[in-house]
C-alpha positions as CSV (number, residue, x, y, z in Angstrom):
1,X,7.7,-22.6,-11.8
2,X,5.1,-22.7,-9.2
3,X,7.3,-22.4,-6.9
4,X,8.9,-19.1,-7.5
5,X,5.2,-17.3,-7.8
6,X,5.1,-17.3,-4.0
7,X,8.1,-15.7,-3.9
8,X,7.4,-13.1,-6.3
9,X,4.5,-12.4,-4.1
10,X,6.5,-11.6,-0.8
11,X,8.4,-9.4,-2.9
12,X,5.9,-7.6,-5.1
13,X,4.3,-6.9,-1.4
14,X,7.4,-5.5,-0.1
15,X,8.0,-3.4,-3.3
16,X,4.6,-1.9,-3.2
17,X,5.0,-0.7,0.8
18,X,8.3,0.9,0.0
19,X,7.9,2.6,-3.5
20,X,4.2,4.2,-2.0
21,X,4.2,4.4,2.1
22,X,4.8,8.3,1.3
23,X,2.2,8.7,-0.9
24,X,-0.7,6.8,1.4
25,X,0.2,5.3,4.7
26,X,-3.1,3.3,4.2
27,X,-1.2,0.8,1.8
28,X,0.7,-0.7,4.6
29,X,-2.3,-2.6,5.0
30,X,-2.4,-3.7,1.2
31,X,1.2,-4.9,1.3
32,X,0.5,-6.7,5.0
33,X,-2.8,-8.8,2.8
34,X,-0.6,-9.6,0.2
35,X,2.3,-10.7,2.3
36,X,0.6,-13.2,4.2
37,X,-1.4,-14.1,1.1
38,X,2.2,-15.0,-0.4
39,X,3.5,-16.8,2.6
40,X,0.3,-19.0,3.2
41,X,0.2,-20.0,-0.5
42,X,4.0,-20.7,0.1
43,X,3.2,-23.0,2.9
44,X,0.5,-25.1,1.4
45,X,2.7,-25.5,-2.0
46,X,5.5,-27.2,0.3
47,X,3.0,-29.3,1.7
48,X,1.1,-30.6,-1.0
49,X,3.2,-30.1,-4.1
50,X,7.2,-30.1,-3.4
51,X,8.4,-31.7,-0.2
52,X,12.3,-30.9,-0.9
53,X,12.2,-27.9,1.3
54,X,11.9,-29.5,5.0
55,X,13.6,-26.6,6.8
56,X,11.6,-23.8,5.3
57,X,8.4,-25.6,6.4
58,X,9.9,-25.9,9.7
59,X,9.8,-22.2,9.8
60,X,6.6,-21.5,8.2
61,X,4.7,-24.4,10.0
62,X,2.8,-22.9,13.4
63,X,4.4,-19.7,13.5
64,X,2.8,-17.9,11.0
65,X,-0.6,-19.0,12.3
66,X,-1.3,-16.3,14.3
67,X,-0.9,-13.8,11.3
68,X,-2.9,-15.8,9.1
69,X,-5.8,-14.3,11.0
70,X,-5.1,-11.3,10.1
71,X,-5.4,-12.0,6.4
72,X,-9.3,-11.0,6.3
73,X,-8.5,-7.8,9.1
74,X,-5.9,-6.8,6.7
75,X,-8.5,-6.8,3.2
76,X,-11.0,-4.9,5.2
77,X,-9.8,-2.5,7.0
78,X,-7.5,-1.5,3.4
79,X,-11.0,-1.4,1.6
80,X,-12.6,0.4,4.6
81,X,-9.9,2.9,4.3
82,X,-10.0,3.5,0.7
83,X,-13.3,4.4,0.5
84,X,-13.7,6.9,3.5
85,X,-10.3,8.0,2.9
86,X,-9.1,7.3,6.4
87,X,-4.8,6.5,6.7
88,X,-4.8,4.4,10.0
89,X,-6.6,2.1,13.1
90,X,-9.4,3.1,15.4
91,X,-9.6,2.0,18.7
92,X,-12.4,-1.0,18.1
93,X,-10.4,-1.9,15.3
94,X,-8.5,-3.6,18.3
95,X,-11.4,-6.4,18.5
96,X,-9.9,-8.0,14.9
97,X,-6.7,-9.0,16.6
98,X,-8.2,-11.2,19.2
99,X,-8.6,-14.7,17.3
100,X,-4.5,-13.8,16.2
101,X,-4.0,-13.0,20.2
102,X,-5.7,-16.4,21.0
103,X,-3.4,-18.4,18.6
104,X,-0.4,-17.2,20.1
105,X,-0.9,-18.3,23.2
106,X,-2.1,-21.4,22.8
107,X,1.2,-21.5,20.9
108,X,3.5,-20.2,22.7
109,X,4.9,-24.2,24.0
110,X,5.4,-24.9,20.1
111,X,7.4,-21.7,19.4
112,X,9.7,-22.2,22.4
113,X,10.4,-26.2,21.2
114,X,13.8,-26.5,19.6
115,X,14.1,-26.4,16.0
116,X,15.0,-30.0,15.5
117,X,12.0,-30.9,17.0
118,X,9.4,-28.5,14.5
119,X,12.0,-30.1,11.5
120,X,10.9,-33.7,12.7
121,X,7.4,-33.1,13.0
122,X,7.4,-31.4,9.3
123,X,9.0,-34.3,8.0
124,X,6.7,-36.5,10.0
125,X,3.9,-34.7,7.9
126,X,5.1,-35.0,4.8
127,X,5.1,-38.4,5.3
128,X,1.9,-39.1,6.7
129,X,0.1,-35.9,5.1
130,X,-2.7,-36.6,7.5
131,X,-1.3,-35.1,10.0
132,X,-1.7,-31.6,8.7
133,X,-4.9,-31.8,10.4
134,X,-5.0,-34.5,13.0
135,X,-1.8,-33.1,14.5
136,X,-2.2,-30.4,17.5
137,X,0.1,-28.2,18.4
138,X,-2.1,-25.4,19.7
139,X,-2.8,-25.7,23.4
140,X,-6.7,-25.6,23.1
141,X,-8.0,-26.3,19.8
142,X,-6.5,-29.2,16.8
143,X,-5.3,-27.9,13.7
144,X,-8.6,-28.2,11.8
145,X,-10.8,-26.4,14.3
146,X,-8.6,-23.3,13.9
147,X,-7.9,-23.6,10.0
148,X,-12.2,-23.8,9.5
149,X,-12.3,-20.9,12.0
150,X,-10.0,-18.9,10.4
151,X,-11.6,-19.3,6.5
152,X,-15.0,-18.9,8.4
153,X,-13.7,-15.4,9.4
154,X,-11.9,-14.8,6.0
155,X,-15.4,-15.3,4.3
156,X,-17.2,-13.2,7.1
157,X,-14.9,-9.9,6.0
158,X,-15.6,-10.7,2.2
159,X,-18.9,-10.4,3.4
160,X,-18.0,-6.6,5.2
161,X,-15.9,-5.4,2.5
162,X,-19.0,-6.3,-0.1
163,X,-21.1,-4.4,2.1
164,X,-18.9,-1.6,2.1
165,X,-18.8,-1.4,-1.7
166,X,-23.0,-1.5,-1.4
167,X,-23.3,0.9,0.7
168,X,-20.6,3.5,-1.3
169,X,-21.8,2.9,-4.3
170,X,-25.1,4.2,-3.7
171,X,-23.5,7.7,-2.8
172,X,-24.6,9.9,-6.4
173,X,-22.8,9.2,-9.3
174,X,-21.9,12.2,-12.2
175,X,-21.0,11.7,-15.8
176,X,-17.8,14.5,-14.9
177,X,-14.8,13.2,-16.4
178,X,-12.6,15.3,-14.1
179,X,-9.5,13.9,-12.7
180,X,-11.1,13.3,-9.4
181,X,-14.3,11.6,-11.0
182,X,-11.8,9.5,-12.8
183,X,-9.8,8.4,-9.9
184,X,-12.5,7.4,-7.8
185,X,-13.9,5.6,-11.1
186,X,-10.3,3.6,-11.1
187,X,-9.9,3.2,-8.0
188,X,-14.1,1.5,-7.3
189,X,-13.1,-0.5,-10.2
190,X,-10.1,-2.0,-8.4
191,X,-11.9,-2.6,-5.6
192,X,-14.7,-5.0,-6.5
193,X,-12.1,-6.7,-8.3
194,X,-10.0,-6.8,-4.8
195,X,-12.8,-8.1,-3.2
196,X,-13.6,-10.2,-5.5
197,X,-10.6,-12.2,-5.3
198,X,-11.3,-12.7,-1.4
199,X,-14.1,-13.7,-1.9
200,X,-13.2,-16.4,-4.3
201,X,-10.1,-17.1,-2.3
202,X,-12.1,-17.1,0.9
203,X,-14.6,-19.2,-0.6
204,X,-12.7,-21.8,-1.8
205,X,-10.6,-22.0,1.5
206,X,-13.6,-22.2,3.8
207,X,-14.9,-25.1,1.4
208,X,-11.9,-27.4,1.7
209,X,-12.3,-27.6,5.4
210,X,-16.2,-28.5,4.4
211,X,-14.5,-31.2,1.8
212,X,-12.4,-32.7,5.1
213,X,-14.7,-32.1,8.0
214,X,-17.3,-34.6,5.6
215,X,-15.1,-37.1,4.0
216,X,-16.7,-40.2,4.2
217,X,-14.4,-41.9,5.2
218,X,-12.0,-39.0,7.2
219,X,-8.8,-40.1,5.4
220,X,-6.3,-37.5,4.7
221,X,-3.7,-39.7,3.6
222,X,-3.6,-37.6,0.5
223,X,-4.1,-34.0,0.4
224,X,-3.8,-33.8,-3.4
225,X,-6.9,-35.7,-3.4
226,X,-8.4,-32.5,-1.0
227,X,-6.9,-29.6,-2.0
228,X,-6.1,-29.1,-6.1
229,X,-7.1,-25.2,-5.6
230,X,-4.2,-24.7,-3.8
231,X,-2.7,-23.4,-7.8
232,X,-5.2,-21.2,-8.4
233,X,-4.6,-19.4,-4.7
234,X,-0.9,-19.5,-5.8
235,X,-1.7,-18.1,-8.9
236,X,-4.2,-15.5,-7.7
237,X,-1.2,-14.1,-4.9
238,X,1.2,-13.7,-7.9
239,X,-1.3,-11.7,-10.3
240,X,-3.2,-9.8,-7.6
241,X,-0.3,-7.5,-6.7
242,X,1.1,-7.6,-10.4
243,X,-1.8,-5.4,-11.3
244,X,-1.1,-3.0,-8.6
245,X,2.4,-2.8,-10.2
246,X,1.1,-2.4,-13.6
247,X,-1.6,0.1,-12.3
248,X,-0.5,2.4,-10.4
249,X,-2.9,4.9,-9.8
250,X,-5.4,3.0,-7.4
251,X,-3.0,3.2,-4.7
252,X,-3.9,7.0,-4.5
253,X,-7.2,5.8,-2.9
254,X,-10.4,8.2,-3.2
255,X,-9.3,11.7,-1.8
256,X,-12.0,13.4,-0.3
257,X,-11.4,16.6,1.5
258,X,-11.0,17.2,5.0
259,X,-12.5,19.7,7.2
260,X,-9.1,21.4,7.9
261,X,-8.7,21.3,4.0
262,X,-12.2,22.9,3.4
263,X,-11.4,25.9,5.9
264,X,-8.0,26.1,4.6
265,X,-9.6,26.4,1.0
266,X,-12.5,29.0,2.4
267,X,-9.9,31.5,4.1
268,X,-7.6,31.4,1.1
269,X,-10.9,32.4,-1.0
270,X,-12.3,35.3,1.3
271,X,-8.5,36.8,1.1
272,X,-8.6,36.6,-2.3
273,X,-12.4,38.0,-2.3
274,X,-13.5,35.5,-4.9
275,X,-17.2,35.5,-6.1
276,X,-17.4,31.8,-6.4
277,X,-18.3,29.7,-2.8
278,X,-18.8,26.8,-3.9
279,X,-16.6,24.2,-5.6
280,X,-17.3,20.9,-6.9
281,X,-14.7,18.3,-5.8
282,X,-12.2,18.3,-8.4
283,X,-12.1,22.4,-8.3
284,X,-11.4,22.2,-4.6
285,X,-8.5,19.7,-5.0
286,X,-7.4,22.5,-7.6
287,X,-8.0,25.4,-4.9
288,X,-5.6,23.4,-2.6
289,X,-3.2,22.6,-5.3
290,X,-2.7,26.4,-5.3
291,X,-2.7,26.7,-2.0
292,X,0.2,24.1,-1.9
293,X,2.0,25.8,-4.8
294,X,2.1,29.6,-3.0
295,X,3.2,28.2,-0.1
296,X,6.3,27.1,-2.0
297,X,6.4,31.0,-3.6
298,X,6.1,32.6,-0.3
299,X,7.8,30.2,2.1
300,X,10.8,29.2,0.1
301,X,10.7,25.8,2.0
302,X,12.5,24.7,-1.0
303,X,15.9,26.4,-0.3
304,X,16.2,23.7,3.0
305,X,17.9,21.0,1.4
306,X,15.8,18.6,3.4
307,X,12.6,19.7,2.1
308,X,10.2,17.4,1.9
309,X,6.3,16.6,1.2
310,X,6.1,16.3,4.9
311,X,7.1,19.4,5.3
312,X,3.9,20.6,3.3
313,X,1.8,18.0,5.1
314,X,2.7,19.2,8.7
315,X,3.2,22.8,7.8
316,X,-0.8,22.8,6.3
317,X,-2.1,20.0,7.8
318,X,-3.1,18.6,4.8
319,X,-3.0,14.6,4.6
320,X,0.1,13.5,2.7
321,X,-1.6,11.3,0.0
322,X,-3.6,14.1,-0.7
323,X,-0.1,16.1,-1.0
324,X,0.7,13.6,-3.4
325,X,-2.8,13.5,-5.5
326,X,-2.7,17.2,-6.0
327,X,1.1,17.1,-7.7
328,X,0.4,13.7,-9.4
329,X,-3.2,13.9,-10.5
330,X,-4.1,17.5,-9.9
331,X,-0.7,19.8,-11.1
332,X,0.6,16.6,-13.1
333,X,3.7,17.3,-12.0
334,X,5.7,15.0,-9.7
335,X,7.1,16.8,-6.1
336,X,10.4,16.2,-7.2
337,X,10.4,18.3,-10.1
338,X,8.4,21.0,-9.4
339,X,10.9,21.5,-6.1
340,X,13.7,21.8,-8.4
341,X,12.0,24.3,-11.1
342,X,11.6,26.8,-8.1
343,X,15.0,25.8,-7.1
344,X,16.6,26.6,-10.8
345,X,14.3,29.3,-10.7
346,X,16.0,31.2,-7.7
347,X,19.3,30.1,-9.3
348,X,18.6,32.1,-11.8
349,X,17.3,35.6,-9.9
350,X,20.9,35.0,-8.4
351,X,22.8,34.6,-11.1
352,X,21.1,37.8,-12.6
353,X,21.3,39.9,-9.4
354,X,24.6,39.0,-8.5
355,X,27.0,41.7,-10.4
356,X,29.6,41.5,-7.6
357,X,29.9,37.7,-9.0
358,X,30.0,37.1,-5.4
359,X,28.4,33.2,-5.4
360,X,30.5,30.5,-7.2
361,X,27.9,27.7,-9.1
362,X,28.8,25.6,-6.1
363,X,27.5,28.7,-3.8
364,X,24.4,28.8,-5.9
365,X,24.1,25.8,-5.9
366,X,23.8,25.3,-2.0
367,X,21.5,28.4,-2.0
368,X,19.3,27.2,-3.6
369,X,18.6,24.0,-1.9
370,X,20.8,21.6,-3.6
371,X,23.3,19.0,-1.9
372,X,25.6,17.3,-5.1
373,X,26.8,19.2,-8.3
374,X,25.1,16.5,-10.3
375,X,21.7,17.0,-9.1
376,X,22.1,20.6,-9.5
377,X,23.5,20.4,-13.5
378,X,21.1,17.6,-14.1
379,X,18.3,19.8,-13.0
380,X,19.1,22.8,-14.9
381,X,19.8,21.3,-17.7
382,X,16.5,19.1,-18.1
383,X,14.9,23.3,-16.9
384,X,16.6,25.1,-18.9
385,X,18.2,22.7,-21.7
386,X,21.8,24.3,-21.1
387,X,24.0,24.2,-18.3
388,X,24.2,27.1,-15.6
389,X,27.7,28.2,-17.4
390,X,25.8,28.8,-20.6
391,X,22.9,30.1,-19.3
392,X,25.0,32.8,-17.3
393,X,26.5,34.1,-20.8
394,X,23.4,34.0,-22.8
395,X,22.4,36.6,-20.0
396,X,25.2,38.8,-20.1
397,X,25.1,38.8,-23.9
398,X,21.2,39.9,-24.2
């Protein structure tokens, strides 16, 4: 049973970067976390729980080292993110790669050793389990050095990301039950209980190298003796990015508007001479909700059957998971959907202007944006609750 949760893991990571990369590029960093979260519980199950699996340890063993450093970077800078709203990497973030830089090349003689010989020492391991950490394969430092330094580091970014949740937290709080109040309510919610789980998993991590580093009597002949937390870490990677799946709406992060967004929102106001100047958060997310919306009306970007939300994002310069918060959370009303009612709807204004009957439904159909016949029907239908056939008459008999 144990054994599959791993697993699950690696793929519930890989699920959650493919299903919501569009929506905010700042959850590559989430599923990167989680990954290695999976495939470092995976590693220390096959060492200290099921031996039958030799040649996967030979793969795991040593050359996923380097990433586990980047477990802690990884948490951060996706907490760091969420709360200023930011999408990528700025230029010091370069200074967390070094202690993953300096693992691979004091292992760079272990990776280029032939398989055969990685598959030997494994097994030699899980014979003698003591050699987990008396055996060195990096270049300049053993095995235990570099596992204490890299749960000292893991702890030390707990320690940033809690001071990251201090420090927004004291920004002012309303009672507002808007939909933007709401979401960053969620979303701060799912935080501290992110970061509470490194810090637990950190914790725990950083105190079994403690547990070795002071055994009385240094014997690691049995590392069930020394490391029974391994479960919960396996069982805290499997439920960590369950919850994600099961709530989806903290992967939309804490929009907060830009300065383009703000102008953007300003100019559209003074055109429209409005009185009112000043808009609390949620109302400006529904200024630019509009502001999305006509740009569909006037535009037509619809009718190019490659429309996209980028589209939108490039052609306003809006960022794309705020794109996505202002059709999700904002409009209620997925992209998808609402890019087919205007489609349907200019389906219509042609059936109805086109006397000469000079567009077959195939013809309007590719006029108005869409690429297969089923899309098309499927779309009207769920519009309109008829097909285009039946719709057409209904006109002509009215």
């Amino acid at each position: 049973m144990f054994l599959t949760l791993p697993f699950l893991s690696l793929l519930f990571s890989i699920i959650i970067a493919y299903f919501n990369i569009k929506k905010n590029r700042g959850i590559i960093f989430l599923s990167i976390f989680y990954f290695l979260i999976g495939v470092i519980s995976l590693k220390y199950y096959l060492f200290t729980y099921d031996s039958q699996l030799p040649w996967l340890l030979a793969i795991l063993y040593g050359h996923f080292s380097p990433l586990f450093f980047l477990i802690g970077p990884a948490a951060y800078i996706y907490v760091r993110n969420t709360v200023t709203d930011q999408e990528g990497l700025s230029q010091k973030d370069i200074w967390h790669l070094i202690p993953s830089l300096y693992m691979i090349v004091g292992l760079i003689p272990y990776f280029l050793k032939p398989y055969q010989d990685k598959l030997a020492l494994v097994t030699k391991i899980l014979n003698q389990p003591g050699e987990l950490y008396t055996n060195q394969i990096h270049l300049f430092s053993p095995s235990l050095v570099n596992d204490f330094v890299r749960n000292f580091l893991y702890v030390y970014y707990a320690w940033l990301m809690i001071m990251l949740l201090i420090k927004s937290s004291e920004t002012k709080e309303t009672e507002s039950v808007d939909s933007y109040e709401m979401q960053k309510r969620i979303t701060f919610q799912w935080l501290i209980i992110f970061v509470s789980f490194n810090t637990f998993i950190a914790s725990i991590l950083l105190s079994s190298n403690f547990v070795v580093l002071f055994s009385p009597e240094r014997d690691f002949s049995n590392l069930n003796d020394y490391l029974p937390y391994y479960r919960i870490l396996i069982m805290f990677a499997f439920v960590m990015p369950l919850l994600i799946l099961l709530f989806p709406r903290v992967l939309y992060g804490i929009p907060q508007l830009t300065v383009e967004e703000l102008e953007l929102i300003q100019t559209k106001k003074r055109k429209s001479n409005s009185e009112k100047t000043e808009l609390d958060v949620d109302d400006s997310f529904y200024e630019l909700s509009q502001i999305i919306l006509n740009y569909i009306e006037t535009d037509k970007p619809y009718l190019n059957p490659r429309f996209s939300i980028r589209d939108i994002v490039v052609t306003l310069n809006i960022p794309q998971h705020h794109v996505s918060y202002c059709f999700n959370k904002i409009l209620n009303t997925p992209f998808p959907t609402i890019k087919n009612k205007y489609r349907i709807e200019y389906v219509k204004e042609l059936i109805i202007k086109d006397k000469e009957k000079r567009f077959s439904l195939e013809g309007l159909m590719k006029e108005a944006g869409f690429t297969s016949k089923n899309s098309f029907f499927q779309a009207f239908k769920e519009i309109e609750g008829c097909t285009p056939k039946v719709w057409s008459e209904q006109q002509k008999a009215d």
